[in-house]
C-alpha positions as CSV (number, residue, x, y, z in Angstrom):
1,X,55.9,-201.9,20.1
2,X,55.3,-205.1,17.9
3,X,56.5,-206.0,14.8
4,X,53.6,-205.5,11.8
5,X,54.3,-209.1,10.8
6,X,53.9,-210.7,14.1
7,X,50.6,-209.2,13.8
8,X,49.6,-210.2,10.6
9,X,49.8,-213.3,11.7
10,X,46.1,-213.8,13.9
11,X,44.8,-211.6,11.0
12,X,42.6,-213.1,8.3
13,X,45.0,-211.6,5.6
14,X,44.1,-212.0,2.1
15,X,46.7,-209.9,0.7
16,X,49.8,-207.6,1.6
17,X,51.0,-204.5,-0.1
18,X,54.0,-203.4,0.9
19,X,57.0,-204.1,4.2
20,X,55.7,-205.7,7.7
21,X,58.8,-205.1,8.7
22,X,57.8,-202.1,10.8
23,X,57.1,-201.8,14.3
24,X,53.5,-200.6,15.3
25,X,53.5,-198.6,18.6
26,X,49.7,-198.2,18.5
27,X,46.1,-199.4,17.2
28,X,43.4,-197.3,16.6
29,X,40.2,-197.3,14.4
30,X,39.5,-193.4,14.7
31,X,41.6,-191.5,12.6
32,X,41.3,-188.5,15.2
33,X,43.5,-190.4,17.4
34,X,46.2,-191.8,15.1
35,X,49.3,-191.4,15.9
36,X,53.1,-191.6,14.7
37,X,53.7,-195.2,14.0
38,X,49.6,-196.6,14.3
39,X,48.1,-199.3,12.6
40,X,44.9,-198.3,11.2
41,X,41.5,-200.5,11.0
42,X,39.4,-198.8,8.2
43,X,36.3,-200.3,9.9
44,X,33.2,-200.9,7.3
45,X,30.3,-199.4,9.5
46,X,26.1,-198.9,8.5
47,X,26.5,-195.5,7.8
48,X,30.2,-194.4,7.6
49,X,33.0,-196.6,5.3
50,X,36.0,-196.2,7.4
51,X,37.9,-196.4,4.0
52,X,36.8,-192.4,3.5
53,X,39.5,-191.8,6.4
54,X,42.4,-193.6,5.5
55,X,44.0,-190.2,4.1
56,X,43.4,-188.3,7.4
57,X,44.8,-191.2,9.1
58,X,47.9,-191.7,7.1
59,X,48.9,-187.8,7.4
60,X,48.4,-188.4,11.3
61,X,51.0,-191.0,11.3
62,X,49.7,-194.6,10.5
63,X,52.3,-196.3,8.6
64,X,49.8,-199.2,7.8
65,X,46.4,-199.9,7.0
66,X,44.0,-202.8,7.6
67,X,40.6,-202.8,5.2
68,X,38.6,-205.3,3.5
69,X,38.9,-202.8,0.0
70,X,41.1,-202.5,-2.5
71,X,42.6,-198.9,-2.4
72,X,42.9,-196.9,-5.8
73,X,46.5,-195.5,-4.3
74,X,48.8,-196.2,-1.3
75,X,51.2,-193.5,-0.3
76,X,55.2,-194.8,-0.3
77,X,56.5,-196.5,2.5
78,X,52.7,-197.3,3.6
79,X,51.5,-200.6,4.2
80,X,47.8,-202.5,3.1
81,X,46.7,-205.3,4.4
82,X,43.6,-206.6,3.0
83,X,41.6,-209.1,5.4
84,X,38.2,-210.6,4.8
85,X,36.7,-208.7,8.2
86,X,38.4,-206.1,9.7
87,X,36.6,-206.7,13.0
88,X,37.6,-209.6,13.6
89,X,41.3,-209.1,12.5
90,X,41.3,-206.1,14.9
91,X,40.2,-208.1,17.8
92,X,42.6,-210.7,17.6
93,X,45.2,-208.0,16.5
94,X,44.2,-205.9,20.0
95,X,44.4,-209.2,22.2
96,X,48.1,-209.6,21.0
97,X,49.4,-206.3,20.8
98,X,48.0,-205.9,24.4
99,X,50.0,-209.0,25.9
100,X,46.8,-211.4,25.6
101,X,45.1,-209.6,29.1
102,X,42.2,-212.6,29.0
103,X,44.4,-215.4,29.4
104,X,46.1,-217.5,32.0
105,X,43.2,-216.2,34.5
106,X,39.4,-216.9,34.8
107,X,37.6,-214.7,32.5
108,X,33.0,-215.2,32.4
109,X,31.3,-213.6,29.5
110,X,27.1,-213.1,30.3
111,X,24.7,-212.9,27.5
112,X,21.1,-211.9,27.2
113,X,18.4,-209.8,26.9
114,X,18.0,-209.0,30.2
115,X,19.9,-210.3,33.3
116,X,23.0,-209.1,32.3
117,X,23.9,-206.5,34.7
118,X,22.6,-208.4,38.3
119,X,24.4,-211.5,37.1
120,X,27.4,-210.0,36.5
121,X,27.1,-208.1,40.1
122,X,26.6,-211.3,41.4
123,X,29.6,-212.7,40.2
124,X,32.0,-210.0,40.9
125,X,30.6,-210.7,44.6
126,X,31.0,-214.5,44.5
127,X,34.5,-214.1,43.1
128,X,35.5,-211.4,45.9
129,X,34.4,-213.8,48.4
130,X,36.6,-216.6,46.5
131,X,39.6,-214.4,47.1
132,X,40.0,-212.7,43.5
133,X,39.9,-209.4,42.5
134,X,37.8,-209.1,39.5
135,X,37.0,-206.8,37.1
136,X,34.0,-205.8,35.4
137,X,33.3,-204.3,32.2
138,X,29.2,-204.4,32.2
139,X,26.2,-201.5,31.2
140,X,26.7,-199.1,34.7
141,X,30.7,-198.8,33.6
142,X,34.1,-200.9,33.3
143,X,35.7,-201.2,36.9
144,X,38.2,-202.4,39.1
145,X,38.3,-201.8,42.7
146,X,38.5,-198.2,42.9
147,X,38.8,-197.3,39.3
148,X,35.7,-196.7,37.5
149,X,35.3,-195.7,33.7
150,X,31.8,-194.5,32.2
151,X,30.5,-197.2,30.0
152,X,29.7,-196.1,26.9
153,X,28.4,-199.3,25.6
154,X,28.1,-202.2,27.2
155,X,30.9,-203.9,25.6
156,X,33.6,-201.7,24.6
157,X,35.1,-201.6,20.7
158,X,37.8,-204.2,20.9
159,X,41.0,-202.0,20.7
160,X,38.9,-200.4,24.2
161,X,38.3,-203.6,25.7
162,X,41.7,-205.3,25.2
163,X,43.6,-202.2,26.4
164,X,41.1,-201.6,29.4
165,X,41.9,-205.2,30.5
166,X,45.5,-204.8,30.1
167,X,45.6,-201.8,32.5
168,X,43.0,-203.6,35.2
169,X,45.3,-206.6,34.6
170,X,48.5,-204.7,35.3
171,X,47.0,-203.1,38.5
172,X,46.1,-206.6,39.8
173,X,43.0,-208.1,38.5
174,X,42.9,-211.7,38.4
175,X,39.5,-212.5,37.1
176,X,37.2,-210.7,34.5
177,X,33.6,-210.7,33.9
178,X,31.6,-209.4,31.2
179,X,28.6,-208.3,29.7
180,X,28.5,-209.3,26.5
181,X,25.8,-207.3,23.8
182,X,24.3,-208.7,20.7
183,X,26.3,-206.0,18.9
184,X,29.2,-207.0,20.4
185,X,29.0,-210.2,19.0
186,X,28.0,-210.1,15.5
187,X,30.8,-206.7,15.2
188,X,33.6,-209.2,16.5
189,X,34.2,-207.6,20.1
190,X,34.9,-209.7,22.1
191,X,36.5,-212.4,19.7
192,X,40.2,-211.9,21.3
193,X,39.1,-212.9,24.4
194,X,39.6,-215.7,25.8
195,X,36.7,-217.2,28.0
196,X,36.8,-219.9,30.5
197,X,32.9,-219.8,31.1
198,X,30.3,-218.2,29.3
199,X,25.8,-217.7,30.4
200,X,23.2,-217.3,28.3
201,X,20.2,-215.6,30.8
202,X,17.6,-215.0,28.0
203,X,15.9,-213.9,25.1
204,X,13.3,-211.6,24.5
205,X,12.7,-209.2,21.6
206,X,14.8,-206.1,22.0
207,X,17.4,-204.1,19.5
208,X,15.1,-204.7,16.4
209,X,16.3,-201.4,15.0
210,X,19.8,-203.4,14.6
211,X,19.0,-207.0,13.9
212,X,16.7,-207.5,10.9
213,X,14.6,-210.2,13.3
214,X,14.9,-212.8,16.1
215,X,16.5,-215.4,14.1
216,X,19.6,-212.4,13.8
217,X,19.0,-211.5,17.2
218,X,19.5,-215.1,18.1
219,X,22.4,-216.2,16.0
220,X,24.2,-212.8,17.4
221,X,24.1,-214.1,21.0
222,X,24.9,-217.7,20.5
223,X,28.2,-216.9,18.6
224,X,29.4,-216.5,22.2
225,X,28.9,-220.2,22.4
226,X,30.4,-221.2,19.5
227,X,33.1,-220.3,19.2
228,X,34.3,-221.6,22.6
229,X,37.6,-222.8,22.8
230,X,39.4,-225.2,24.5
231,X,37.5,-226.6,28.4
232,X,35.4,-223.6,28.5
233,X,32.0,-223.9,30.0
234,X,28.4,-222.9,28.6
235,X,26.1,-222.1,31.3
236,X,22.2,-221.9,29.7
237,X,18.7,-220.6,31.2
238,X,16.6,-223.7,30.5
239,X,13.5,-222.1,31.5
240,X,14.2,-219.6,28.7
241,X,12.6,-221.1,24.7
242,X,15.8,-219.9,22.8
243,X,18.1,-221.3,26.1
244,X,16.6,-224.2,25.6
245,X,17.2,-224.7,21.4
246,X,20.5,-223.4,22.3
247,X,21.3,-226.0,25.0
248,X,20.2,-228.6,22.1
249,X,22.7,-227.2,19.9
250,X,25.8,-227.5,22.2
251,X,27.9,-230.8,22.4
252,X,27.8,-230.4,26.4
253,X,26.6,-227.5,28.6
254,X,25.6,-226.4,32.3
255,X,21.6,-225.9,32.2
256,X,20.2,-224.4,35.0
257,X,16.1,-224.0,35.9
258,X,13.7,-223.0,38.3
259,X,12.6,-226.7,39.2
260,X,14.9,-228.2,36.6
261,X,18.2,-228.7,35.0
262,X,21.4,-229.6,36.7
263,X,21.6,-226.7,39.0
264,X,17.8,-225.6,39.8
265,X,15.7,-224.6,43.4
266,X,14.1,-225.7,45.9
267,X,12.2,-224.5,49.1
268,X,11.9,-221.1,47.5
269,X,10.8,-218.2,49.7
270,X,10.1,-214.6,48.5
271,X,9.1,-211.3,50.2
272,X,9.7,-207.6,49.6
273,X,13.4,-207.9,51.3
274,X,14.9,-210.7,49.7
275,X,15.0,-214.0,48.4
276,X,15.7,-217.4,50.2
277,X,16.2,-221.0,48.5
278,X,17.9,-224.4,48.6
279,X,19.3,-224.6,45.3
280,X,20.5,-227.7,43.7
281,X,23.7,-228.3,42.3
282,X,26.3,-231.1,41.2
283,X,28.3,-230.2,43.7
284,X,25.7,-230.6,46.4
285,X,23.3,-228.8,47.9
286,X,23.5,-224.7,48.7
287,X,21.2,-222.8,50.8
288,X,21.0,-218.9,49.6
289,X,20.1,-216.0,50.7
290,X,19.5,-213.0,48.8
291,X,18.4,-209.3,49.0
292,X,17.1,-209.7,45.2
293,X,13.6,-209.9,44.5
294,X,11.0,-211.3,42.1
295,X,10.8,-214.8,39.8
296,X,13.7,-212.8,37.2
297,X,15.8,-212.3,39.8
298,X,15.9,-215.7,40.9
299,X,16.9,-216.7,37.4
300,X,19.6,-214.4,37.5
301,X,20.8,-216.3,41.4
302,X,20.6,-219.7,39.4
303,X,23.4,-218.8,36.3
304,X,25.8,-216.7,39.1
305,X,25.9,-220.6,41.2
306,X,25.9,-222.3,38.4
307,X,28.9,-220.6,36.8
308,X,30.5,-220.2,39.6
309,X,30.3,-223.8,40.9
310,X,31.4,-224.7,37.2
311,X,34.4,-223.1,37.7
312,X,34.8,-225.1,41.1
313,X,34.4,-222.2,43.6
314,X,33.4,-223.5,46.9
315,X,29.8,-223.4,47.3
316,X,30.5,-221.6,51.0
317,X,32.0,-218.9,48.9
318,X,29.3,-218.8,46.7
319,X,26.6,-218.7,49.5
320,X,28.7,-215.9,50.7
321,X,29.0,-213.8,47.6
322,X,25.2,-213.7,47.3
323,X,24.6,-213.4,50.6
324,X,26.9,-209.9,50.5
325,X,26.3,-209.0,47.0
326,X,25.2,-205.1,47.0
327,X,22.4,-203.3,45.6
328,X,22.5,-203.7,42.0
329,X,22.2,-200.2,40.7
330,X,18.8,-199.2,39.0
331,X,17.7,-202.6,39.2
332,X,14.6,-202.9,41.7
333,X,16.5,-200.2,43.4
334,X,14.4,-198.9,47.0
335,X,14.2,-195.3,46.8
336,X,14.2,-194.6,50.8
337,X,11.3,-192.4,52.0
338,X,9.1,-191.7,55.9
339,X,6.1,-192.3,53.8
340,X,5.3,-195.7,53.8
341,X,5.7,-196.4,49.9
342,X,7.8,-198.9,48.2
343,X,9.5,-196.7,45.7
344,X,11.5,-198.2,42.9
345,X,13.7,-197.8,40.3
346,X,14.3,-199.9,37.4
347,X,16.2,-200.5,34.6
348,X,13.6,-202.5,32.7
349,X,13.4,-201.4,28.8
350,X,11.6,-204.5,26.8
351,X,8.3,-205.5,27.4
352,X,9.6,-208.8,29.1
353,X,11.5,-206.9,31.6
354,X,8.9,-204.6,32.3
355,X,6.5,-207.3,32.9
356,X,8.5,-209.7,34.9
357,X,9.5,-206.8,37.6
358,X,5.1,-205.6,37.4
359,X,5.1,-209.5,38.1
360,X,6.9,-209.5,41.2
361,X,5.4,-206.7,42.6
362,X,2.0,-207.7,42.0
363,X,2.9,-210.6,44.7
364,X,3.8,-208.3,47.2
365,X,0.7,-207.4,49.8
366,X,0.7,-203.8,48.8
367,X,-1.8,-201.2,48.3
368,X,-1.8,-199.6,44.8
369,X,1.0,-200.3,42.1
370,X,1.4,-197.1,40.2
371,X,4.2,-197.5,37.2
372,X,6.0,-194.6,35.4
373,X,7.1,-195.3,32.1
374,X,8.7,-194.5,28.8
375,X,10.5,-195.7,25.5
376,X,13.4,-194.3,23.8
377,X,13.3,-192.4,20.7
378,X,15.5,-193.8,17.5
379,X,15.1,-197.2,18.9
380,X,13.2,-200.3,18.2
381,X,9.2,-198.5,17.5
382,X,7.9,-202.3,17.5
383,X,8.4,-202.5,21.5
384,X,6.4,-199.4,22.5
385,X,2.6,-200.6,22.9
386,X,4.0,-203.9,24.1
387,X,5.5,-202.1,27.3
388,X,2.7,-199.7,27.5
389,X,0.3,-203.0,27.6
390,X,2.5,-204.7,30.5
391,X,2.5,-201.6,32.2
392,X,-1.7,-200.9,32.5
393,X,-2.1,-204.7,32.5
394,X,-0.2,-205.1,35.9
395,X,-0.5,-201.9,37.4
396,X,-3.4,-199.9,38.9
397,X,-2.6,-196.2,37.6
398,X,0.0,-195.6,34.7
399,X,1.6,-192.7,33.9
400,X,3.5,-193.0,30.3
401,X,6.0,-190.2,29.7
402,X,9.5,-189.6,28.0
403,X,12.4,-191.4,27.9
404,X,15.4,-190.3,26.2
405,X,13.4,-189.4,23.1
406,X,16.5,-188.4,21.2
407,X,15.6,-186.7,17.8
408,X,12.2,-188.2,17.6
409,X,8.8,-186.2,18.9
410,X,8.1,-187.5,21.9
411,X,4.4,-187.3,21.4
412,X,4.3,-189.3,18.7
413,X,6.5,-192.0,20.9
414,X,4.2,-191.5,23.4
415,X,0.9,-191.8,20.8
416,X,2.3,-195.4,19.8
417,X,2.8,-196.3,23.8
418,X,-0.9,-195.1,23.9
419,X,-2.3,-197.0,21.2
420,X,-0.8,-200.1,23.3
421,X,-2.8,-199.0,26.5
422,X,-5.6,-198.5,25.1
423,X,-5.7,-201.9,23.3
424,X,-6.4,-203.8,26.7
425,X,-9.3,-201.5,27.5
426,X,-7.9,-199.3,29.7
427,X,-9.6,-195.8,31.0
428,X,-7.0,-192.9,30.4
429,X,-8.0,-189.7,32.2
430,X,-5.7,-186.4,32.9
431,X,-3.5,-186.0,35.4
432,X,-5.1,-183.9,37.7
433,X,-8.1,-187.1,37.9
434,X,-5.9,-189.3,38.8
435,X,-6.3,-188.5,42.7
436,X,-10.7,-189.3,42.1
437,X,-10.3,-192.4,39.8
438,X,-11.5,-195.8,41.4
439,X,-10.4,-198.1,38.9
440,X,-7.5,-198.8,36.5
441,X,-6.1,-196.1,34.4
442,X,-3.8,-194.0,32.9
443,X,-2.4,-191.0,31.5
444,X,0.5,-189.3,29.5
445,X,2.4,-186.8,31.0
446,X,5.7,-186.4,28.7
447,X,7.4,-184.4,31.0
448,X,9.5,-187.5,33.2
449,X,10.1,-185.3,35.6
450,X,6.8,-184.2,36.2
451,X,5.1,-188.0,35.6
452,X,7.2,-188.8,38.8
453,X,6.2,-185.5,40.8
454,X,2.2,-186.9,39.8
455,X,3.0,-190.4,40.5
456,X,4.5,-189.8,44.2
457,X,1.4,-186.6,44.3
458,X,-1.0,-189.3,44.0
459,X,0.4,-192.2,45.8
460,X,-0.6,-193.4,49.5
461,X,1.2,-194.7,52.0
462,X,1.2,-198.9,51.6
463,X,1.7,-197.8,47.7
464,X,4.2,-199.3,45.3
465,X,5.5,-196.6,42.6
466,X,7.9,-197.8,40.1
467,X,9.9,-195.5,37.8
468,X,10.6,-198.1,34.9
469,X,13.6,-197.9,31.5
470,X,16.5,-195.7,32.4
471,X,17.1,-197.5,36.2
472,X,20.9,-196.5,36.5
473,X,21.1,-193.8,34.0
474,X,21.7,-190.4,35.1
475,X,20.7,-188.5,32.1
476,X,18.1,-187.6,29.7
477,X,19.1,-187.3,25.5
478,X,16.8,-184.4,24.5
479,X,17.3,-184.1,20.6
480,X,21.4,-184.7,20.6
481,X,22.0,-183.0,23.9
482,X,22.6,-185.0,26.8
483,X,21.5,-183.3,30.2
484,X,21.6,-184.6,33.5
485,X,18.9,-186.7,34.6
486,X,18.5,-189.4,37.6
487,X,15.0,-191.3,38.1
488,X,16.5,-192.3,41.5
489,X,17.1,-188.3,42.4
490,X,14.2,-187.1,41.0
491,X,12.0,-190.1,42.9
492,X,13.9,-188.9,46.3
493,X,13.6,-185.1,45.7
494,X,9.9,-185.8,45.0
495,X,9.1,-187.7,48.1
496,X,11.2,-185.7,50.6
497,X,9.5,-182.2,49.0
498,X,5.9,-182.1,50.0
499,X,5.0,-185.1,48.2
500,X,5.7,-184.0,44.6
501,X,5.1,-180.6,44.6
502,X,7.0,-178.1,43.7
């Protein structure tokens, strides 16, 4: 319970109708889930005006309301309180009404387009090995220790997020890391929390079907920066273009390179089963050793030792937690098999991240790199022949297919991935040629779980295949029905059963 006033008083308030004398016992933003004594955040969203439900919510229970309108009638003994952005008021509000969960311990927020997930796996590693018991709210799922919660986005809604923390908090977490999304940051999120360290790994075009461009994009994901409060640190990806124009626009910050910067590598080493490196740091020197492959991934080692060492964690520990960090899920995850091909899985979704992972494998001593991919439906079109371009570009055979069309036709996703194929010249053939062709090619086979039956039919031992976009996911979103699908499963089943067929 907390008085209405007390709350009013990290809110943007612009003007007050009624008592805030009253005690709120809960917070919500759905008016489904309103209850006796709620304050309720009519949020302003793209498609739905949250002001529509302030009826339904006020017959549920709410004895007060937050919007940014001015309301035709207000009910007796029902407070308005009108604020200039209800986002942002309902963060703070959240934060407070949930005992401030963010403070008094270390708390790292990572930004990016891609990056996000490995670094934060890192971390949570380094930080175990530093004695702490962090938590994790990230794109696999929210955790702590045992307890796991499905993420639904990668940053929860604020009211989610604060009261998530307050419960890993109360069970004994004593440092939090997150992954912080572009929408995240320009709907006001994360704003109640409090960060002592903050990374920015990258940024490549991605989510155009939210921001109206990359100036948006990019303005989105530096808010994390600043608005920094207080000592807390900015760790930036030099090597990145917009790290580096956002490192010039911060009065002091951590960069971090791959042969610059004040933390950046030296004797690098790389094969298919890891990573080693001396990397260089203000602290002194650290030798690493990693089971994380590729150029990207050694981006993502950089900002986990630089962060870390910013927040003065001994660089033993450090060595440590990367030395013991496990297998990041659907991230260049090793599909085991007898037959002597590199199977992976990946979560890579933009043409950059498909790209740098075809990169990496292309410097492995390997025979043929065959790459199964797709690109969601009701998401950013611009993106699809870029990725099908990276894909033939670095690969020897291609097999495009679905991925999550949702209630678009996936042949006409699948038309614009092709249009991007066969803009670098590629030969595209059906799948049953695929076994006689001698050169680079491709083909579309929009069933996904077929593609990957045809990629491990065709594949040799000495081989790479990698299933590229959904990495971690387990499921497929056919129209508006979700149904159970797992690219790692579905790689395993296919190379344990007769090499793909069925």
């Amino acid at each position: 319970m907390m008085k209405l006033k007390v709350l009013c008083d990290v809110m943007d308030v612009l003007e007050v109708i009624g008592s805030t004398d009253d005690s709120i016992s809960a917070l919500h933003c759905d008016s489904r889930r309103v209850e006796e004594g709620t304050l309720f955040f009519a949020l302003s969203g793209a498609v739905v005006d949250g002001s529509r439900f302030i009826p339904q919510a006020i017959v549920a229970g709410a004895i007060a309301v937050v919007t940014e309108q001015l309301l035709d009638q207000v009910p007796s003994g029902v407070t308005v309180i009108r604020v200039g952005n209800v986002r942002r008021s309902m963060a703070f509000c959240a934060a407070l009404f949930y005992g401030n969960p963010s403070h008094a311990i270390p708390v790292v927020g990572v930004t990016g387009t891609n990056g996000k997930t490995t670094t934060s796996y890192l971390l949570e590693s380094i930080f175990k090995q530093a004695g702490y018991r962090p938590a994790v709210f990230g794109t696999v799922d929210y955790r702590f220790e045992s307890a796991r919660v499905p993420a639904a986005n990668t940053t929860p809604e604020s009211l989610d997020l604060q009261q998530l923390m307050a419960r890993f908090r109360a069970d004994g977490a004593d440092a939090m890391i997150l992954e912080v999304s572009s929408h995240a940051l320009k709907q006001h999120r994360a704003d109640g929390v409090a960060f002592d360290a903050v990374v920015f790994t990258n940024l490549t075009p991605e989510h155009l079907d939210y921001h109206p461009d990359m100036a948006d994009y990019y303005q989105s994901k530096s808010r994390l920066f600043t608005a920094l409060r207080g000592t807390a640190r900015a760790i930036v990806n030099g090597d990145d273009a917009y790290g580096a124009q956002l490192a010039g626009e911060l009065p002091d910050c951590t960069v971090f390179g791959a042969e610059r910067g004040d933390v950046f590598a030296r004797r690098v080493k790389m094969s298919r089963t890891g990573t080693s490196a001396v990397f260089a740091t203000p602290a002194g020197d650290l030798a690493i050793d990693s089971r994380l492959i590729g150029g990207f991934n050694l981006s993502n080692l950089l900002a986990a030792v630089a962060t870390t060492a910013s927040l003065d964690i001994p660089l033993a520990k450090i060595a440590a937690g990367i030395k013991g960090a496990p297998q990041v899920p659907g991230r260049v995850e090793s599909v085991d098999n007898d037959r002597g091909i590199l199977a992976l899985v990946d979560y890579a979704h933009t043409g950059d991240a498909l790209r740098q992972v075809l990169k990496t494998l292309s410097g492995i001593e390997a025979g043929r790199r065959i790459t199964v991919v797709g690109c969601g439906g009701d998401r950013d079109r611009s993106k699809r022949p870029v990725m099908a371009a990276a894909a033939v570009e670095l690969s020897d055979i291609v097999l495009l297919t679905s991925d999550n069309p949702r209630t678009e036709d996936p042949l006409q996703i699948l038309q614009q991935m092709r249009a991007g194929a066969i803009s670098r010249g590629i030969a595209e053939c059906s799948p049953d040629q695929l076994d006689r062709w001698g050169e680079k090619v491709f083909c579309v086979v929009p069933d996904r779980r077929l593609a990957i039956e045809t990629a491990v039919r065709v594949a040799k031992s000495g081989d790479i295949i990698l299933v590229a976009g959904k990495g971690h996911e387990d499921y497929q979103i056919l129209g508006v029905q979700k149904v159970h699908f797992d690219d790692r499963e579905e790689l395993f089943a296919a190379l344990t059963d007769g090499g793909g067929q069925r």
